[in-house]
C-alpha positions as CSV (number, residue, x, y, z in Angstrom):
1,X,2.3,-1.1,-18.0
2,X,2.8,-1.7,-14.2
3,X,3.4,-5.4,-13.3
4,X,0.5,-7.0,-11.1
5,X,1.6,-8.7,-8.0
6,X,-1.5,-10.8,-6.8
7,X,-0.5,-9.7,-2.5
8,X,-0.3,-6.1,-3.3
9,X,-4.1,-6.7,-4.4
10,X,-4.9,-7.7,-1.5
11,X,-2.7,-5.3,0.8
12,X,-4.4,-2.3,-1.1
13,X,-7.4,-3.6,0.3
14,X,-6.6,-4.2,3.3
15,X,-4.8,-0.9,4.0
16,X,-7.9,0.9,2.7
17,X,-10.0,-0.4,4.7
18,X,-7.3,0.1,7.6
19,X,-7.6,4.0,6.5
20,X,-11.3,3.9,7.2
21,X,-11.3,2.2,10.6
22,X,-8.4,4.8,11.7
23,X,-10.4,7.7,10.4
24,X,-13.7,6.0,12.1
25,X,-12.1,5.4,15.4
26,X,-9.8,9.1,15.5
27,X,-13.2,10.9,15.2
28,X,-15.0,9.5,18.4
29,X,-11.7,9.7,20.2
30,X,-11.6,13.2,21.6
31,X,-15.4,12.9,22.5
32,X,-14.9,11.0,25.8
33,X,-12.6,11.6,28.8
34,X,-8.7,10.4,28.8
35,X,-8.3,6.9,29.2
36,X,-11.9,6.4,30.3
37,X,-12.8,2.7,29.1
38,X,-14.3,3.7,25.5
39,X,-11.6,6.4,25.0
40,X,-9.0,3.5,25.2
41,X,-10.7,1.2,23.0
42,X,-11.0,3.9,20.2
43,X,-6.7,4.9,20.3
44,X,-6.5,1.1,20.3
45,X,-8.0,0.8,16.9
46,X,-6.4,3.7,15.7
47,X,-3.1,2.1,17.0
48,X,-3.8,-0.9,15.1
49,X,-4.4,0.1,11.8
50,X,-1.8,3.3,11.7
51,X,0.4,0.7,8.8
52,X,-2.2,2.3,6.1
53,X,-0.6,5.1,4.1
54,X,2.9,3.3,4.8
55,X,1.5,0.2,3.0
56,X,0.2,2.5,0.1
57,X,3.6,3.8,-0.2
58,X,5.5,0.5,-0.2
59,X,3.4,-1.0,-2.8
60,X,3.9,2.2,-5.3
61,X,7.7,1.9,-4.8
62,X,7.8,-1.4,-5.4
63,X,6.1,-1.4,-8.8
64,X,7.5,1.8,-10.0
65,X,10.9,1.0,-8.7
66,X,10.9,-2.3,-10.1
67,X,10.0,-1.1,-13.7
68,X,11.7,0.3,-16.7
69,X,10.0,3.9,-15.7
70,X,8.8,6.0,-18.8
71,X,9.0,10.0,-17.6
72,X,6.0,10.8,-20.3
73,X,4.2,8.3,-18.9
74,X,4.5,9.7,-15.6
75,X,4.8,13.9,-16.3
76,X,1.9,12.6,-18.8
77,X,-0.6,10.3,-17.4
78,X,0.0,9.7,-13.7
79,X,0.3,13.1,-12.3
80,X,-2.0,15.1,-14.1
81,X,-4.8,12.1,-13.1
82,X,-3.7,12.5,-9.1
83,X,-3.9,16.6,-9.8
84,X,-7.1,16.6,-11.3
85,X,-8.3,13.9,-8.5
86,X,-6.8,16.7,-5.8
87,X,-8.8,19.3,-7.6
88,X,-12.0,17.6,-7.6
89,X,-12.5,15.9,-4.4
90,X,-11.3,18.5,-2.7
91,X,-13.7,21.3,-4.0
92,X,-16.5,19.0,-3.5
93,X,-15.5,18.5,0.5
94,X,-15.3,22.0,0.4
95,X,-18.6,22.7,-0.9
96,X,-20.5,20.5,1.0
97,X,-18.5,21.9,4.6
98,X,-21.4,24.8,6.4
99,X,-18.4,26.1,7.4
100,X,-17.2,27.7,3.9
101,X,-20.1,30.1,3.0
102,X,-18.0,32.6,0.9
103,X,-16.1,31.7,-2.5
104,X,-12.1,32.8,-0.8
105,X,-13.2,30.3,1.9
106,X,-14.0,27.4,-0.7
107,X,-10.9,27.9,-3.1
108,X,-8.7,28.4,-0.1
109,X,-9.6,25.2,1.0
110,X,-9.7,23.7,-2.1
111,X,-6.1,24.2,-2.3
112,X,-5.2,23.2,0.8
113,X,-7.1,20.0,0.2
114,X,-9.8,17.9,3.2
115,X,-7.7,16.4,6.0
116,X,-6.6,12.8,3.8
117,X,-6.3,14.4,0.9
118,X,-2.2,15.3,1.5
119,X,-1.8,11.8,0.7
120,X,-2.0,12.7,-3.1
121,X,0.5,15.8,-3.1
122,X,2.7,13.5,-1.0
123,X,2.2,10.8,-4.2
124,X,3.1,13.6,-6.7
125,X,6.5,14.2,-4.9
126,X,7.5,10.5,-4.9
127,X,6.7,10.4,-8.4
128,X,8.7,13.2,-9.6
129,X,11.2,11.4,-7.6
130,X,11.4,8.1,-9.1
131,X,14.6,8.6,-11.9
132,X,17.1,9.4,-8.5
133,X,15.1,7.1,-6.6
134,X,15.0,4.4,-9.2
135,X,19.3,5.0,-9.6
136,X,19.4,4.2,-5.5
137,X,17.2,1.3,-6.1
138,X,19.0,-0.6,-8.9
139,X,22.6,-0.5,-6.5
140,X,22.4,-3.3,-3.5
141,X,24.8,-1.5,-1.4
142,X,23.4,2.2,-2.2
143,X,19.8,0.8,-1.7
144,X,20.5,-0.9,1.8
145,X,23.0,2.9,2.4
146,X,19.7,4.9,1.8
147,X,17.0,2.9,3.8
148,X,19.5,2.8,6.8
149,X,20.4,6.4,6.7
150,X,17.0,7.6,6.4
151,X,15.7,4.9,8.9
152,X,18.0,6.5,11.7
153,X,17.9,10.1,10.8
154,X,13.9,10.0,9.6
155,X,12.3,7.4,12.0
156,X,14.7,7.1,14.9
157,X,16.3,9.9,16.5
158,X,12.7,11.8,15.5
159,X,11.3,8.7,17.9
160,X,13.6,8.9,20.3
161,X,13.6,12.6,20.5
162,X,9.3,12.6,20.8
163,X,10.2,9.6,23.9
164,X,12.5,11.8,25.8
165,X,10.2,15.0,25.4
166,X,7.5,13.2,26.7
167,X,8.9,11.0,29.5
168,X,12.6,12.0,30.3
169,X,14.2,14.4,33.1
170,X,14.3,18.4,32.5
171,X,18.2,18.2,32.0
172,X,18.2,15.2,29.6
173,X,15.7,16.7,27.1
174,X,17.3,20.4,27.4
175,X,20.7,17.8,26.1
176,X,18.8,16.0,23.7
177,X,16.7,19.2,21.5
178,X,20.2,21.0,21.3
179,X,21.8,18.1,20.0
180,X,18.7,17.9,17.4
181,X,19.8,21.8,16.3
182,X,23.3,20.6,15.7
183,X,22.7,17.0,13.9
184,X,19.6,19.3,12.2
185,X,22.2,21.3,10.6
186,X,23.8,18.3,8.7
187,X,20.6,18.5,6.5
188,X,20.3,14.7,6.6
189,X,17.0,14.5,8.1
190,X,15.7,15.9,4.6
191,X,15.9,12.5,3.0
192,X,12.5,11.9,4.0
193,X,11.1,9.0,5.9
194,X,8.1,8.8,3.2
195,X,11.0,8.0,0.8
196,X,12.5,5.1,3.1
197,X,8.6,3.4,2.8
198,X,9.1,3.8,-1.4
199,X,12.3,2.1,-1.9
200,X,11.7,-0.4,1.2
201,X,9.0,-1.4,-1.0
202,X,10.9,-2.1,-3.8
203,X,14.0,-3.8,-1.7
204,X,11.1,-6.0,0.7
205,X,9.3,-7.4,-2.6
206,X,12.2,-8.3,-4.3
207,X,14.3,-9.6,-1.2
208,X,13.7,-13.1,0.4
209,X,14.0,-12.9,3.7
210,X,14.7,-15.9,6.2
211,X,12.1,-17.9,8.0
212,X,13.6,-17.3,11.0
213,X,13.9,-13.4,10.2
214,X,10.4,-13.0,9.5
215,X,9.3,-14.5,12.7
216,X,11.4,-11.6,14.6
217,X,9.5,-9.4,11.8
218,X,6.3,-10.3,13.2
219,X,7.5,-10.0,16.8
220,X,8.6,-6.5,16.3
221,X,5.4,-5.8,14.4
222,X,3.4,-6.5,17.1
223,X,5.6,-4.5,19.5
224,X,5.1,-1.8,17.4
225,X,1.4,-1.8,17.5
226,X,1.2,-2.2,21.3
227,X,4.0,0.8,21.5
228,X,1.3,2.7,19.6
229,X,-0.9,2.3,22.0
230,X,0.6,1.8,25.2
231,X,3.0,5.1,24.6
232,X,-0.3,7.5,23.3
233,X,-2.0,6.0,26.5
234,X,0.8,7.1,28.6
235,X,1.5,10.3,27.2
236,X,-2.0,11.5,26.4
237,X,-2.8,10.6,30.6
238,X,0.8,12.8,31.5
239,X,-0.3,16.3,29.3
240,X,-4.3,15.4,30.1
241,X,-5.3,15.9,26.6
242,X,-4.9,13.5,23.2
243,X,-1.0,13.5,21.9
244,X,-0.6,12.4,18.8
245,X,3.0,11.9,18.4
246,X,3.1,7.9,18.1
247,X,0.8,7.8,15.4
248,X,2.7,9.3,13.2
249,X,4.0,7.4,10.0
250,X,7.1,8.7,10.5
251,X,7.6,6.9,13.6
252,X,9.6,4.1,14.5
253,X,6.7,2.2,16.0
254,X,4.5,2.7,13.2
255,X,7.6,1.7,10.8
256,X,7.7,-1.8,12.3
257,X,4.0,-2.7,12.1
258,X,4.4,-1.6,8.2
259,X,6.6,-3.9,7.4
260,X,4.6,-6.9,9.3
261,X,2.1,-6.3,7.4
262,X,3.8,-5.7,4.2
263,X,5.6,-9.0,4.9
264,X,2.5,-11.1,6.4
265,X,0.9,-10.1,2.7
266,X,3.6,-11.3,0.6
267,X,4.5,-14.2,2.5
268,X,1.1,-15.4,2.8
269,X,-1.4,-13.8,0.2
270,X,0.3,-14.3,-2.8
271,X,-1.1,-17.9,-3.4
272,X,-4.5,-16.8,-3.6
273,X,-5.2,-15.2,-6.8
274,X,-9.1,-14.4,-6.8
275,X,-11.2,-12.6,-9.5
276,X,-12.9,-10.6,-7.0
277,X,-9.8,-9.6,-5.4
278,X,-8.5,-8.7,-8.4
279,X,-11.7,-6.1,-8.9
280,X,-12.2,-4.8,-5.9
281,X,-8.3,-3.8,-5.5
282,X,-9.2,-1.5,-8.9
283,X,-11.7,0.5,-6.9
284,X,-10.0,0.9,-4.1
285,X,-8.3,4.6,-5.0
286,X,-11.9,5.3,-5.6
287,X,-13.0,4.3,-2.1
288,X,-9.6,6.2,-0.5
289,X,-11.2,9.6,-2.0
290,X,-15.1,9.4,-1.2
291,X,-15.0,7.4,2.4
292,X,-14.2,10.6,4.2
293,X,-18.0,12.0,2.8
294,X,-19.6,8.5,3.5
295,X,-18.0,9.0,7.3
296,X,-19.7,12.3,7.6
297,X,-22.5,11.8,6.5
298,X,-23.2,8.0,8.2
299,X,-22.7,10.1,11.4
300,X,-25.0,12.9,10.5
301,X,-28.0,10.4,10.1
302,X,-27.2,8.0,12.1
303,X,-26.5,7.6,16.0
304,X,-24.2,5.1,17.3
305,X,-24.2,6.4,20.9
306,X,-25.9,3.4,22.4
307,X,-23.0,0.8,20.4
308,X,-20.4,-0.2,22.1
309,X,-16.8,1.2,20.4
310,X,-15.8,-2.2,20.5
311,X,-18.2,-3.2,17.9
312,X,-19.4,0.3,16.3
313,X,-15.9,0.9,15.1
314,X,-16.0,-2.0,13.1
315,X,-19.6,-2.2,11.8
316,X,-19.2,1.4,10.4
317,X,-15.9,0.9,9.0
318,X,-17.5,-2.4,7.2
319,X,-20.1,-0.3,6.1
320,X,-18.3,2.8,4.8
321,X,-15.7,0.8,3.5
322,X,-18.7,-1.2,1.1
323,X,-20.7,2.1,0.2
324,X,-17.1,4.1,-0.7
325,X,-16.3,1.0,-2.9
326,X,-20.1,0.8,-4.8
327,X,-19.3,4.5,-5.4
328,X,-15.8,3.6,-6.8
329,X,-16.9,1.1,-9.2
330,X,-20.2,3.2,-10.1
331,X,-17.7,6.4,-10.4
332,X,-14.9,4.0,-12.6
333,X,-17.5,2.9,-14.8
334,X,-18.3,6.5,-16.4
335,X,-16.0,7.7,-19.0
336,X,-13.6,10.4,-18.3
337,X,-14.4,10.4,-14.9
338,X,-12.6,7.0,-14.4
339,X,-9.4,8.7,-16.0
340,X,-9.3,12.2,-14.0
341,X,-11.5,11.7,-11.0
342,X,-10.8,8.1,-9.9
């Protein structure tokens, strides 16, 4: 059995609920004019919250890493529960899409799975990953080897790269993406940056850091966020239409508000062990899975035209986020279903 650590509790929570306001705010983005006032607030909530699937990530390293893993446990029990999940959720978003009238349409898209549903094959990978992964964590040196190699070859010359596309001179980025063949050759860019956010995990909940570190964590987290935002502002206003490359996960910007946030919760929400907590952190896996339907269909009956972003985004991400956890906790509740589905 997994060890329970009382901050990932509440980090789960809090990075679901991150998932929904990003998923809230990216669909109204588009829907207004480049860096008109309500287009700006929208990618500034979407810049905020972008730490969610890295915090996911960190907190599954970090208990599977820092366990004795059992392979049948994981070939036998965790897998084939995040398959059948796949499966499930995304026929269902399938059948319920107008869009997919004919039975090809529906399995094809079944198998490619609703827009946040790659987060689960994405899981499945990690997992069958965790005996070499678990080899690199249990090694100081090889551990601190691998997150810096994958850090610079995943995150950083990716970020860099996506910076001098976007603002540098003809000659320097004709320089830079043949250099990018060549070091893409080496093959090191395949040790994934989804990998770096597993073992970090494991090497940031078992490593005390210095006071003084963590305040230059939290400086660097909060530069992150802003470069979010402030770098998609600027970019999205120089090709006239949304770009999308600083919000990716893989993205040294969105790296450093991750670990904030990863650090915030362990430094300061492990104290509070709470019942309820405790609960709703069971459900939340639940939510993940059904808030993309709530989303939907809270904007198919409802209109929030007349809201301001600055407090629609919130209000419907409050209220998704407590509907998608009822249906968790109804769904977990009902044998076999709370095994397979949830």
């Amino acid at each position: 059995m997994l060890k329970r650590v009382v901050y990932f509790d509440y980090l789960r929570i809090i990075a679901t609920f991150a998932v929904i306001v990003l998923h809230v705010a990216a669909r109204n983005i588009e829907l207004f004019e480049i860096n008109s006032l309500q287009w700006n607030v929208y990618v500034f909530y979407d810049s905020l919250v972008r730490f969610s699937v890295p915090i996911f990530i960190m907190i599954s390293g970090a208990l599977f890493l820092g366990t004795n893993y059992n392979l049948k446990t994981i070939f036998v029990k965790r897998i084939p529960r995040l398959v059948t999940a796949f499966i499930f959720w995304s026929l269902l978003y399938a059948l319920i899409n107008p869009n997919f009238i004919g039975l090809k349409e529906i399995v094809i898209e079944t198998i490619k799975g609703h827009s946040h549903m790659w987060f689960l094959p994405m899981i499945i990978g990690l997992y069958i990953s965790i005996p070499v992964l678990s080899l690199v964590s249990k090694n100081k040196l090889v551990l601190q080897y691998f997150i810096s190699v994958s850090f610079v070859f995943s995150f950083v010359l990716p970020t860099l790269t996506i910076l001098i596309n976007d603002f540098g001179t003809p000659n320097l980025i004709l320089i830079t993406n043949s250099l990018n063949k060549t070091i893409a050759l080496t093959n090191i860019g395949a040790v994934s940056g989804y990998f770096c956010y597993y073992v970090l995990g494991y090497y940031l909940s078992t490593k005390e850091i210095d006071t003084k570190i963590k305040k230059w964590i939290f400086v660097l987290g909060v530069f992150g966020i802003l470069s979010t935002y402030l770098l998609t502002v600027k970019a999205s206003v120089n090709i006239a239409r949304l770009s999308v490359n600083y919000f990716a996960n893989i993205s040294v910007n969105v790296f450093l508000a991750s670990v904030m946030v990863f650090i915030l919760g362990k430094t300061y929400l492990n104290r509070f062990d709470n019942k309820i907590v405790r609960d709703l952190s069971r459900y939340t896996f639940g939510a993940f899975l059904v808030h993309a339907l709530i989303i939907s269909k809270i904007y198919e009956y409802f209109d929030f035209s007349t809201l301001s972003p600055v407090t629609s985004v919130p209000i419907i991400s409050i209220i998704v986020f407590l509907i998608s956890l009822l249906i968790s906790f109804v769904l977990n509740k009902i044998p076999i279903v709370n095994k397979f589905i949830v």
